[in-house]
Every structure is written in structure tokens, then in C-alpha cells.
N, C-alpha and C positions, 0 to 999 in steps of 0.2 A: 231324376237327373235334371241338373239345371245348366244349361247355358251361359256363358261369359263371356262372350263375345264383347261385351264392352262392361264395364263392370269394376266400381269402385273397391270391389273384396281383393283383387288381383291383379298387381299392376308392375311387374318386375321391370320396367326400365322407368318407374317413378320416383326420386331419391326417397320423397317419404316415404313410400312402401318398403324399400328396402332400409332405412332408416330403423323403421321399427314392424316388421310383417306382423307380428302376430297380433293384434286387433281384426287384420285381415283375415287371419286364418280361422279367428274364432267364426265370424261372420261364415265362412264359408264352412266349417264342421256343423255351424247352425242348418246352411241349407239345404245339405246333402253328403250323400254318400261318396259321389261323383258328379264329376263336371267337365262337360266340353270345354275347351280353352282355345279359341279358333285362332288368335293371333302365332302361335304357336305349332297347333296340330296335334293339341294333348289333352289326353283325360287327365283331369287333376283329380287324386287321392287327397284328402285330408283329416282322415282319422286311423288312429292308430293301430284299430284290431287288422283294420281292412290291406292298411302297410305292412304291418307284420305278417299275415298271413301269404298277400302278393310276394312280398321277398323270397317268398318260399314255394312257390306256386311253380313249377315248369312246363305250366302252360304260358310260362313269360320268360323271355330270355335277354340278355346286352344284346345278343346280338340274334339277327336271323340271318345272316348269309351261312349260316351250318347248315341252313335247311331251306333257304329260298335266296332267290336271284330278286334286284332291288325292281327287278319291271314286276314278280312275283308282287312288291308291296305298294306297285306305285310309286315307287320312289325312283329317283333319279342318284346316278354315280355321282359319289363327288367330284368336282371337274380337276382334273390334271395335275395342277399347278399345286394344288392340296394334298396330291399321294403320298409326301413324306413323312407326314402329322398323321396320317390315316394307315401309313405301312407301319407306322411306330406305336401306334396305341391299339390296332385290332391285331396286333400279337402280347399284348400284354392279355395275364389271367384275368386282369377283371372285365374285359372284352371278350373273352372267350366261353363257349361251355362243353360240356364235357362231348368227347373224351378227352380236348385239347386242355381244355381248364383244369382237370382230374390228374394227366400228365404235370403240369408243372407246378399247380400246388401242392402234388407230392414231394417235389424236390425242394421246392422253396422253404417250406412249413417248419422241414427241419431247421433252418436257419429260426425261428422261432417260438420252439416247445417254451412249456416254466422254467424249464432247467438252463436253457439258455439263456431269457432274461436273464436269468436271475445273477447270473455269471458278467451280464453287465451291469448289472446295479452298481456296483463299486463304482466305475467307470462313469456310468450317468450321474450318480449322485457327486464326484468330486468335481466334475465341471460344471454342474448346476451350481455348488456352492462355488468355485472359483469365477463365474459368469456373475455369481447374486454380488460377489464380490468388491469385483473391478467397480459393478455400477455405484457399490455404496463407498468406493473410496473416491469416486468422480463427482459424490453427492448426488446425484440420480442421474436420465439418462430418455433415452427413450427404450423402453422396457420390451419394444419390438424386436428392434435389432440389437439390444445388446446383448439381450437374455431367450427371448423366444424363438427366434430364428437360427441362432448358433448353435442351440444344445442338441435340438432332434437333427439339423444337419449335417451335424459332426457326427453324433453317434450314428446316424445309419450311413456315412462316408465309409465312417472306421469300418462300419461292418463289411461293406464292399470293397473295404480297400482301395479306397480310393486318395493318395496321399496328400497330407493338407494343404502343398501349395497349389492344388489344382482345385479348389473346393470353393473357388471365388463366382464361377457362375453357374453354380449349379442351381441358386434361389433364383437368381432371373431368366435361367431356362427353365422350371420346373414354372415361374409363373408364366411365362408367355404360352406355354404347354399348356397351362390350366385356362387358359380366358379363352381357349374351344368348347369349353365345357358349360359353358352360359348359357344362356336360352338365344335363339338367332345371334352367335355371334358375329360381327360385323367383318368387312374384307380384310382391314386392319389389322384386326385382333388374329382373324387368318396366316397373314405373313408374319407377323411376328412368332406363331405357332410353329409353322413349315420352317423358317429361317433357325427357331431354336430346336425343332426335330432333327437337321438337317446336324447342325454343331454338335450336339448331343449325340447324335448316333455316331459320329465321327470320332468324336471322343472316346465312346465306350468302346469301339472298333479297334481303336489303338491300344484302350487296356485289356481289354480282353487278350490279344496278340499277346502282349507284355508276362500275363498273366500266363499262358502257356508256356511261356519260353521259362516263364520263374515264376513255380507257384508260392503263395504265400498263407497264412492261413487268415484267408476272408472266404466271404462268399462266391465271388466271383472266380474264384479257381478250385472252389467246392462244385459250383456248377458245370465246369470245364471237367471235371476230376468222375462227375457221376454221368455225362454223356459218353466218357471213355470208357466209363464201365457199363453201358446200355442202358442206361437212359439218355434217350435221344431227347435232345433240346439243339434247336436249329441254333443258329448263330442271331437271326434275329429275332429267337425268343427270347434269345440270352439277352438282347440288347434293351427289348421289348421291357423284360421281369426287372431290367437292375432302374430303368428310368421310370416304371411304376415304383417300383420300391423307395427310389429318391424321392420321388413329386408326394407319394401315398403316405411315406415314412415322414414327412415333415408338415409338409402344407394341412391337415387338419390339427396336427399339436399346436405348429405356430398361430393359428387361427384360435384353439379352445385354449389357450395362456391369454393372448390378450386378449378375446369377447369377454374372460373368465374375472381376469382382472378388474375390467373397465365396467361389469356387474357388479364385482365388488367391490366397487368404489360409490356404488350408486345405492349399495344396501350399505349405510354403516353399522345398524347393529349386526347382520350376518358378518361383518368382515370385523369386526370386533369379537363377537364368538370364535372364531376359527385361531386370532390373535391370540385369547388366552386359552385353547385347547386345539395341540396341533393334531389330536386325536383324530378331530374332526375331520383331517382331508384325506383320505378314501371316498369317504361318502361327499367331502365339496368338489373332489375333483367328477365325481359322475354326477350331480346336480348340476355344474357349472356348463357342461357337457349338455343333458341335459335341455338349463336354460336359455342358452342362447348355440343353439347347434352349429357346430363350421361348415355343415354339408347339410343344408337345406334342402336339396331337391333330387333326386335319384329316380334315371332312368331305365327304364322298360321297355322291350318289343313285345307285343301281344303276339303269341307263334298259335296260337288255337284260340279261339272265340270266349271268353270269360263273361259270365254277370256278376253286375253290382248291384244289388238292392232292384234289381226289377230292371237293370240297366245293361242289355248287352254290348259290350265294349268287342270289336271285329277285331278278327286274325289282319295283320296289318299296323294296328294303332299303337299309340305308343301311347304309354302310362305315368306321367311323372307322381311319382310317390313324395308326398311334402313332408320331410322327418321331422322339418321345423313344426309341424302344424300335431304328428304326431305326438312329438313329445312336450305338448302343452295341452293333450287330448285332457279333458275334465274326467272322463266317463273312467281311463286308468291313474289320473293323477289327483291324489285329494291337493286341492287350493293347488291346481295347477299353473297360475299364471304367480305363483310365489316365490322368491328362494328361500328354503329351506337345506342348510348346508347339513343337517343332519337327517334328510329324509331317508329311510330304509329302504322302502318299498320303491325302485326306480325300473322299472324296464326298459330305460328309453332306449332308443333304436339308430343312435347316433353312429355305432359302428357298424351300422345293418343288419343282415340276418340270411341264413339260409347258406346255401353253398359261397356265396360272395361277401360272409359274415368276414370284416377287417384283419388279416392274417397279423397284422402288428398291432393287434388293438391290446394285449397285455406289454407290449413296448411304449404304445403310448399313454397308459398309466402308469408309468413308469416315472417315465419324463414328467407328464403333466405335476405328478406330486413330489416329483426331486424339485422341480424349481420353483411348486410354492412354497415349499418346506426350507428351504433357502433361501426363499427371499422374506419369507416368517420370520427365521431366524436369525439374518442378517442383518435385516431392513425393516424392523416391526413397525416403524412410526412409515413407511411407505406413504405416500401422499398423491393424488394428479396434479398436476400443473396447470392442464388446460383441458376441455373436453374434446376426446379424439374426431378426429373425420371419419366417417366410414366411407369404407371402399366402397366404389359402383356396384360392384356384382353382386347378385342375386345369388346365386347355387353355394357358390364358395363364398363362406362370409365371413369379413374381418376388418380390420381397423386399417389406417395408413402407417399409424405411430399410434405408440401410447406414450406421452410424456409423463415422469415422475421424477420426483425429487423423496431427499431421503433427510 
């Protein structure tokens, strides 16, 4: 086990480091199995077999208030002024574990068997090409918000029923919602969280209501329709499941389109292959996935005592599992620091694994390959403009804009 207390390998509030981590990451699968991360208060994971197996491990859980009180871990309540960002995320499923987790990803799941994608495919695919569209008759655009941001928003709106003139802030509370999920996020980033918890529950509060009085057929009066028939799902589980569903159903698609992109602008022969064979994207869109992951870093409570390589990590600790680090691990990826848009063999871990495996993760290959395939087809001469900014954050990672021209 090695220590990091200070330490050039790991340095999430450094631009460079979050600019490009994985030089870092190698360094640190070089040094160990695990690592103290003191700035933080985490074991860092950085290789692949040890994250895959951890995700599946229930001697680790989201959460431990199932099974202990935070003086139980040393830890301190969060204070007051925070309860509504904390009332709204430790009732969603991916907070939770069984039997509460077990309950509502029963209900939810149905909302996405194969047979149900698949039933949206028409649907995805004619707004992905109507989206690839507009940009190429605008002559390009910024590829964030014309094309990445609307298609998975819209489609999992529709699924909730959510009607389109109200679908204007649902990306800016899904991200101020998401910049809790940073490493020490700052007081700032706090009130913006609690302030779009607060709007957001409010919101769903009224549709939901709505929803009773007149059901329709989305999810959210499927949900209402299978508590009336016993399966009990509180009001704010309900509220809990449909604002993961928003922030989970979007923000890693909008994230793996443009890392996806702005990778393939930086390999010309891979984006030149996929150009003249759109065979290819199945397998580019889970490479892409893959090689620059939107969800870097995935948290853990240690609920029982676990070892690592000779390393006992305490009941108490928390685990951040590094997926970016996994899925550039050498030992399962041949020429893992390459893209290879036809590679086979891909196990990456980008939609996790274990009971908390991504319930919309056949949704989001979905999208992901409706809107390269459309803008393949639409826009084959696709071009950058300029080289994007990357955003600050570390866990969740993505660009500002991608500017292109057509």
C-alpha cells in the first residue's frame, strides 16, 4: 500500500491532471494495488480486476446508514442547511441497498427491458438525425448543445412525461445536482445543489399530482399505477427515482458524445475508419466509452473490514474505485492507452457492475450510436473549430462545448 498524501500521480483539483489523468493513473496501477488518499479520506482503487470484483463485493455498499449511524463511522451529519440535496439523493436507487434498492429497481427496470428500447429506437433515431440535421444546415454549431444535450434529454423527458415546454431546466438542475458529487465539493457548489434539489422536487411534486388526476402512458403514472397496486413506492421515492433517472439518463451520454467526439478528432485515421465503415460503431461507441470514461470515479462505504493485496482497508472507509484508471488497466486491455475503434475484446466498466450495474445502459447505446450514425451520415466531412475547454470536475467528465463546422 502506498500513500498520497502529497503526490504528483493524483491531483483532482489540478487542471492538468484533470486535463489528461491517465499518465497519472498509469503511474499509480504501477505502484499499487491501493492507496491512502489523505486529502480526501480514500482508498484509491486503480486497477481493473480489483474494481470489478469491489462493485460486486457486499461487504461494500453507497450507502451505510442501512446498517450504522454516521457516529457508528466517524462521520459527522451533514449540516441542516444541506437536507434537501441529501433528502433527494439518499432516496434514489443508486443510494440505496437492498431491500430498499431491490424494491424499486423492480419497478423501475420494467421501464427498460430490450423490448422496450427497442420500441424507442424509431423515436431516438429520428431526433438524432433531425438534431444532426439542423446543425448541418446551420453549417456546424457547437455539437454540445445542439446534438448531445437534447437527444438523451428529450428522450428520457418523453419517457417520464415530462411535456416539452417544461424541459428547459432540467440540464441546469441535473448539473448543479451533479457538482455534489466531486471530491470535497465546495459551499458553493452546495447551494446551488440544495437551491436545484429544492426546484426539482417541487416540480416533480406538481407532476406527479397531475399525473394522478390524469394518467398518461409514461413512467411516472406507471409508477403511481404499480404503488396502487402494492408496490409501495413512497412519494419521495417517486421523486427520488424520476431525478436519478433525469441527471443518470443524460449526463454520462451527454459526456461520452462529446469526450467521444473530441477523441475522434484527435485520431484521424480511427475517425477516418469509422467514416468509411459505419459498421464500425457498436464497437466505437464502447471503445469511445471506454477511452475517455464520463464517470471516473465511483464511490464506496466499506460496511465489513476487506483486504487488498496484503492491505486491510476498515469497516468505515470509503473506496473510491478509479473506472478511468480501470479501463486503461494494460494487464485486460492489449495497447490499452490506444483507440482502436474496432476492438472486441472490451470489458470496460464504464456502466459499473454488480447490483448498481447502469439500469439505462442499453438506452444509452442507443443514443450514443443514433447520433454518431447521424452525424456520419449527415455531416461526414465534420471538422473542430477550435480545441474545446475542459470542464473543472474530476468524477464527471466533460467538455464546455465542442465547436464544429460542417
Amino acid at each position: 500500500m502506498a500513500a498520497l498524501e502529497s503526490s504528483r500521480a493524483f491531483d483532482p483539483w489540478d487542471p492538468a491532471f484533470v486535463a489528461d489523468p491517465y499518465p497519472a493513473y498509469e503511474e499509480l496501477r504501477a505502484r499499487g494495488r491501493v492507496h491512502y488518499y489523505e486529502p480526501t479520506n480514500q482508498w484509491l482503487v486503480p486497477h481493473h480486476a480489483d474494481v470489478s470484483a469491489l462493485l460486486r463485493d457486499r461487504r461494500l455498499g453507497r450507502t451505510y446508514q442501512h446498517r450504522f449511524t454516521h457516529e457508528d463511522f466517524g462521520r459527522t451529519a451533514p449540516p441542516p442547511e444541506h437536507e434537501p440535496f441529501h433528502v433527494l439523493n439518499d432516496h434514489g436507487m443508486l443510494d440505496l441497498e437492498p431491500p430498499d434498492h431491490t424494491r424499486i429497481r423492480r419497478l423501475v427496470s420494467k421501464a427498460f427491458t430490450p423490448r422496450t428500447v427497442e420500441r424507442l429506437k424509431p423515436y431516438v433515431e429520428g431526433l438524432a438525425g433531425e438534431l444532426a440535421g439542423r446543425l448541418v444546415e446551420a453549417g456546424g454549431g457547437d455539437l454540445l448543445s445542439d446534438v448531445a444535450e437534447p437527444l438523451p434529454v428529450s428522450v428520457i423527458a418523453e419517457m417520464l412525461g415530462v411535456p416539452e415546454s417544461e424541459r428547459a431546466p432540467l440540464r441546469p438542475w441535473s448539473a448543479d445536482i451533479c457538482g455534489m458529487y466531486e471530491l470535497n465539493p465546495s459551499e458553493d457548489a452546495a447551494r446551488k445543489a440544495v437551491r436545484a434539489s429544492v426546484e426539482f422536487t417541487e416540480y416533480l411534486r406538481g407532476l406527479i399530482e397531475a399525473r394522478r388526476k390524469e394518467p398518461g402512458d409514461d413512467l411516472i403514472s406507471g409508477l403511481i399505477a404499480a404503488h396502487d397496486e402494492g408496490d409501495r413506492l413512497t412519494e419521495q421515492e417517486m421523486i427520488s427515482t424520476c431525478v436519478l433517472l433525469l441527471n443518470a439518463g443524460h449526463e454520462a451520454t451527454v459526456n461520452a458524445t462529446v469526450n467521444g467526439w473530441w477523441a475522434l478528432f484527435r485520431h484521424p485515421g480511427q475517425l477516418a475508419r469509422l467514416r468509411a465503415d459505419h459498421s464500425l460503431i457498436p464497437t466505437a461507441v464502447e471503445e469511445l466509452m471506454r477511452y475517455d470514461t464520463p464517470l471516473q470515479l465511483f464511490e464506496r462505504w466499506v460496511l465489513d473490514d476487506i483486504e487488498i493485496d496484503g492491505t486491510t482497508v476498515p469497516r468505515g472507509a470509503e473506496i473510491a474505485m478509479l473506472f478511468g484508471s480501470a479501463n486503461r488497466d494494460a494487464e485486460v486491455f492489449e495497447d490499452s492507452e490506444a483507440l482502436d475503434l474496432s476492438r472486441a475484446e472490451n470489458p470496460h466498466i464504464s456502466f459499473s457492475a454488480g447490483i448498481h450495474y447502469c439500469i439505462g445502459a442499453p438506452l444509452a447505446r442507443l443514443e450514443l450510436a443514433a447520433s454518431m450514425k447521424a452525424l456520419l451520415t449527415k455531416a461526414p466531412g465534420l471538422s473542430l473549430v477550435e480545441e474545446p475547454v475542459r470542464k473543472p470536475n474530476f468524477v464527471i467528465r466533460g467538455l464546455e462545448g465542442l465547436s464544429v463546422e460542417v
